[in-house]
N, C-alpha and C positions, 0 to 999 in steps of 0.2 A: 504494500500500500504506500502511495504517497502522500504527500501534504502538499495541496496545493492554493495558492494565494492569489485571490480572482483581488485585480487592483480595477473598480468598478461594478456595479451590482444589477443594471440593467436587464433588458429583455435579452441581450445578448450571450449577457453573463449568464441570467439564470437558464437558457438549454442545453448552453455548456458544462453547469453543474451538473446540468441533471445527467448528460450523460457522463460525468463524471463519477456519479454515484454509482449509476447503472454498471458500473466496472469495479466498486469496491472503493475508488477513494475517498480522501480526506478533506474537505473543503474551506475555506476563512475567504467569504467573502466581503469585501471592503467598498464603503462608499462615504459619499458626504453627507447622506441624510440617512435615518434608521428603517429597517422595514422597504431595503430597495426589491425588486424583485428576486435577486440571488439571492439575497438572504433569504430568504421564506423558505431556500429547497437547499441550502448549506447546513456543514457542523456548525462554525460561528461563525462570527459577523464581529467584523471592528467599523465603527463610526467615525471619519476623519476626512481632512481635504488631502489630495494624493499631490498637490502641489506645496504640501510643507512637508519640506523634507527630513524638519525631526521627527514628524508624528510618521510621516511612513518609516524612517528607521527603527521606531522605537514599536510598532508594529510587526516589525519583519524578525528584528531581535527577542521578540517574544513567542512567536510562532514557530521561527526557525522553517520556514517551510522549504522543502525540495524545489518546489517548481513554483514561480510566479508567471499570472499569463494577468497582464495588461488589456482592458477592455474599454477605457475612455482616450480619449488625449491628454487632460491636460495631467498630468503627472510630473514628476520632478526626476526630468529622466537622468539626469547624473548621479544620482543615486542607485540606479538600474544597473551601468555600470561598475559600482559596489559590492555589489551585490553577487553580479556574473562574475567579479575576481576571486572570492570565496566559494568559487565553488556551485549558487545557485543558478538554478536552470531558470534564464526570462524567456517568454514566448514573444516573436519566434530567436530573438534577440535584443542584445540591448543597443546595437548597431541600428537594427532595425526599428526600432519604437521610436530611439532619438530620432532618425530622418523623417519618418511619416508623423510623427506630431507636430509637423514644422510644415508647412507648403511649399516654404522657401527653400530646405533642405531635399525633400523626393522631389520639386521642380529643376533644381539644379542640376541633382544628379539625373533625370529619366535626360535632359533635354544635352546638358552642357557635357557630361562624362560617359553617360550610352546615347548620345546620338538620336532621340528616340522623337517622335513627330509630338510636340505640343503644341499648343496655341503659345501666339505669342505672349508676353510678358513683362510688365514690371514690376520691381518694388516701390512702395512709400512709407514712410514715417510720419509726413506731416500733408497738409492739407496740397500745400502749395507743389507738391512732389507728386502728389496724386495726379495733380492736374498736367503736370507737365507729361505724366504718361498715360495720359488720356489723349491727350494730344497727340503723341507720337501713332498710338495705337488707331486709334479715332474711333467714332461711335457707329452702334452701340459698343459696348464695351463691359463686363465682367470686373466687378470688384468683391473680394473677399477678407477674410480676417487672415491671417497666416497661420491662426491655430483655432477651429472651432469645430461644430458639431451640428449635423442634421439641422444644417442651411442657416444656423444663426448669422447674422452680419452678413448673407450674401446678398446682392440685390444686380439687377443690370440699368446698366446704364446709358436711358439715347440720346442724351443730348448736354452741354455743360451746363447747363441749369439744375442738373439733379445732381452734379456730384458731389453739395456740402450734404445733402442727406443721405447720400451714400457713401460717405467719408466717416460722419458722424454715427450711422449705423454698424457699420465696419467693426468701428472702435469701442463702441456699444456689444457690440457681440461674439467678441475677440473671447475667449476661454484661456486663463491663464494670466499671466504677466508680458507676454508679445504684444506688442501693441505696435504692430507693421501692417500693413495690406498688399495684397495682390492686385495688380489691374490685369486682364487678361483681355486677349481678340474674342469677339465673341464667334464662336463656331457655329458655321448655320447647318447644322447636323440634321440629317435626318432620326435616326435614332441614338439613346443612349446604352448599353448594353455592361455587364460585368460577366468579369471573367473569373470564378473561382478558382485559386490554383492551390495547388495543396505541394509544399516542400514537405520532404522525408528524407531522416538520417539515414535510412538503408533501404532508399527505395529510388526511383526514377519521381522526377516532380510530375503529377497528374493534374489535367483541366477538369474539373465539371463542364457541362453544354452551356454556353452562353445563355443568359440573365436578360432577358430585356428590362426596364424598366422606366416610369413614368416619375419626377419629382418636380415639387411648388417649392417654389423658395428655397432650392435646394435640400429639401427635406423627399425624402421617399414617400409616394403613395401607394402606389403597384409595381409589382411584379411578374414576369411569366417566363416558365421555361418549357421548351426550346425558345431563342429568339432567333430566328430564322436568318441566316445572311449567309455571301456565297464562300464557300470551302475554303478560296485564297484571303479574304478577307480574316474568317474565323485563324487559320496558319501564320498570319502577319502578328495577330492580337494575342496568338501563344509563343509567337516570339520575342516581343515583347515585355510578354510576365514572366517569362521564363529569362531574362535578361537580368531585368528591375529585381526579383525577387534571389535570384543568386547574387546578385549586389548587394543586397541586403542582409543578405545569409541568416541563416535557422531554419525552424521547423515548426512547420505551422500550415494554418489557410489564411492566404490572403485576398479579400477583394478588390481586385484588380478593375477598374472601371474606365470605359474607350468612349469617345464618340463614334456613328460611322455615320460619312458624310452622303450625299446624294450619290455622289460621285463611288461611294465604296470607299472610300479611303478611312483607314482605322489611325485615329489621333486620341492618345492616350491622355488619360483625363487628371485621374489621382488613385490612389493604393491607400488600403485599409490594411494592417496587417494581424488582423484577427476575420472572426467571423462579420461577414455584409449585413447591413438588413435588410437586401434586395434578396439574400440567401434564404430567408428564412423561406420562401417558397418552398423549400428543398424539404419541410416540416412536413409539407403534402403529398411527401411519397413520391414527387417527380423523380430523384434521384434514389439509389437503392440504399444510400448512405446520406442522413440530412450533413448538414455543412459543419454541427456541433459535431457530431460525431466524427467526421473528417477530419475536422482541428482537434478534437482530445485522442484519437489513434496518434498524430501526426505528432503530437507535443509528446507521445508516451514513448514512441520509437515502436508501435506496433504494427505490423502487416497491415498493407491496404489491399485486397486483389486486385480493384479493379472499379471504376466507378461509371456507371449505366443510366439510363435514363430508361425511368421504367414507366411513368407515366407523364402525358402534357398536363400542365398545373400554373395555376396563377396565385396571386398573395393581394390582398387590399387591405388597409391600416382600417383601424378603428379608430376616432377620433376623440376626443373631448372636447362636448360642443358649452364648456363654460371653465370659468375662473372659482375654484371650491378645493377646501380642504381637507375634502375624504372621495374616496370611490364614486362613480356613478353607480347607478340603478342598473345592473346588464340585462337587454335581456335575449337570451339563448333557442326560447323557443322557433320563431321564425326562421332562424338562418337552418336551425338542425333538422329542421322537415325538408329538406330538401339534400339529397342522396348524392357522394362524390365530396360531401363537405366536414371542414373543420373550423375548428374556432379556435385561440390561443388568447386567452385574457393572460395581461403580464402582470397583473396585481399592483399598480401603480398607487401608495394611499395618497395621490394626490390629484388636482386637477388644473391645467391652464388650457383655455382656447385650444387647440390644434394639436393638442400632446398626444402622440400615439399611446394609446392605451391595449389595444389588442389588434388581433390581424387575422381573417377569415380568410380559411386555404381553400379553393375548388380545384378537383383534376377530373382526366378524362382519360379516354384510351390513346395511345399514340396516334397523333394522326386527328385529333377531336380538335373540334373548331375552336381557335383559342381565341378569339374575337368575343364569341359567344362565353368561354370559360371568362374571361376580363369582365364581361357586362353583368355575368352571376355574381362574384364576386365583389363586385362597389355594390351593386345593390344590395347583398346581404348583410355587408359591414355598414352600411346605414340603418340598418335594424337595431344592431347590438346596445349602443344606448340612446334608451329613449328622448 
């Protein structure tokens, strides 16, 4: 058995415990507020901000756990570091967490070190720096924080009249002590799609089937797998992850997410290096192994054979349709009369406007209309709460 240290307590964290359990281990899931949803299905639970770095030492020193797997960004990753020199195993690495909690670090390396198709880009700091590479870029144009989460601070931008409220949002929604922005070209993409790839100590790196997916605000709403594009396209985008992801080096799943343009051209977007929440699709049985189970084999150093796509399958959030300080009302009935479906409440005790609260899975038989699977899907998850 081991001892493993979830740094984040979310919907993410808790299917990963669970299939954590599911194998016999140990679990200390950690977050900023009590009662996150790993906690609920963890041994213990420590309370704290993963961005002070005495409270997460003085956590880790008491736990002593084998294996830490990192599940937010903002975290105090020189301490990860630390940690990996004594001997602790961090998921996929501490290499790897440092660059991907950073925009500025996986943008440098995918675009300036592997060569790899991004949008273009700049940095700022101040308002006035914003603008100058607004300018260069020109509108519209993409601004983001350099470190946040499920679309905080991102917003687009068409014209220079919006960019103090997109400066000031930015800076607003930054996660962490970074307080730099991204400006980016904006990409007239036809779709967006993720790539799950899964690194292994004793194995070859494996794809899941492309992710399609739909996001507001940079936040997820749906999901569907297969996402349908042509062969050379899908071989460029595992070129790619498979590039980005040994650069990074560990062992893990990471959600790897591309545009593809009209045109078919695959321009690599951003790298999550844990589990997606475009992945949780994978909850519905699309694939013969969900994406949690993927990443706790991959973290453990245990056999994967082989990963299949056993059914077409779609994912739509659950929303919070208010600002409240306990649970909605769910209700379960309507979405469950109807056959090929699931539901996944993440036990949030809280509520604001738009907060993903749960996520209704539909699938089908290979080959079933996924248009129609997408359209069941929003619909049911507008039942959930009243």
């Amino acid at each position: 058995m081991k001892k493993i240290m979830l740094l984040g307590s979310g919907e993410l964290g808790k299917e990963f415990t669970i299939a954590a359990k599911r194998a016999g281990q140990y679990v200390i899931a950690c977050d900023r507020y009590d009662n996150a949803p790993a906690m609920q299905v963890a041994d213990e639970r420590e309370i704290f901000s993963m961005l002070d770095g005495d409270a997460l030492e003085k956590a880790v020193r008491k736990h002593n756990p084998d294996i830490i797997v990192p599940e937010i960004e903002a975290i105090r990753t020189e301490k990860l570091f630390e940690f990996e020199k004594e001997g602790i195993q961090v998921v996929p690495s501490a290499r790897a967490v440092n660059y991907t909690m950073n925009r500025k670090a996986i943008r440098d390396l995918a675009a300036k070190e592997l060569g790899l198709r991004t949008a273009k880009y700049f940095y700022a700091k101040t308002f006035a720096e914003m603008q100058e590479a607004a300018s260069k870029i020109g509108f519209p144009c993409v601004v983001k924080p350099l470190m946040s989460s499920s679309g905080h601070g991102q917003s687009v931008v068409k014209s220079a009249d919006d960019l103090k409220t997109a400066f000031d949002a930015a800076m607003e929604g930054a996660r962490g002590d970074v307080k730099e922005i991204i400006v980016e070209e904006f990409i007239h993409f036809q779709s967006e799609f993720t790539l799950l790839t899964v690194t292994q100590k004793n194995g070859p790196t494996l794809f899941c089937p492309p992710i399609g997916h739909v996001q507001k605000s940079g936040d997820y709403r749906e999901s569907w797998q297969p996402f349908q594009m042509p062969d050379d396209a899908l071989r460029k985008a595992e070129d790619m992850a498979d590039k980005v992801t040994k650069a990074l080096t560990g062992y893990g799943i990471w959600g790897v997410e591309f545009f593809l343009t009209k045109d078919k051209e695959v321009i690599f977007s951003e790298l999550s290096p844990r589990p997606h929440d475009t992945g949780m699709v994978t909850l519905g049985h699309t694939t013969n192994l969900s994406e949690f189970e993927l990443h706790f084999r991959a973290v453990m150093g245990l056999p994967i054979a082989g990963i299949h796509l056993e059914h077409y399958g779609c994912s739509a959030v659950v929303l919070a349709k208010e600002d409240a300080d306990h649970e909605p009302e769910y209700n379960l009935i309507d979405a469950l009369k109807e056959d090929h479906t699931r539901i996944r409440i993440f036990g949030k005790p809280d509520q604001h406007v738009n907060r993903r609260m749960g996520v209704v899975l539909c699938y089908g038989e290979n080959g079933s209309d996924m248009d129609a699977l997408r359209d069941k899907a929003k619909r049911l998850a507008d039942t959930i709460i009243k």
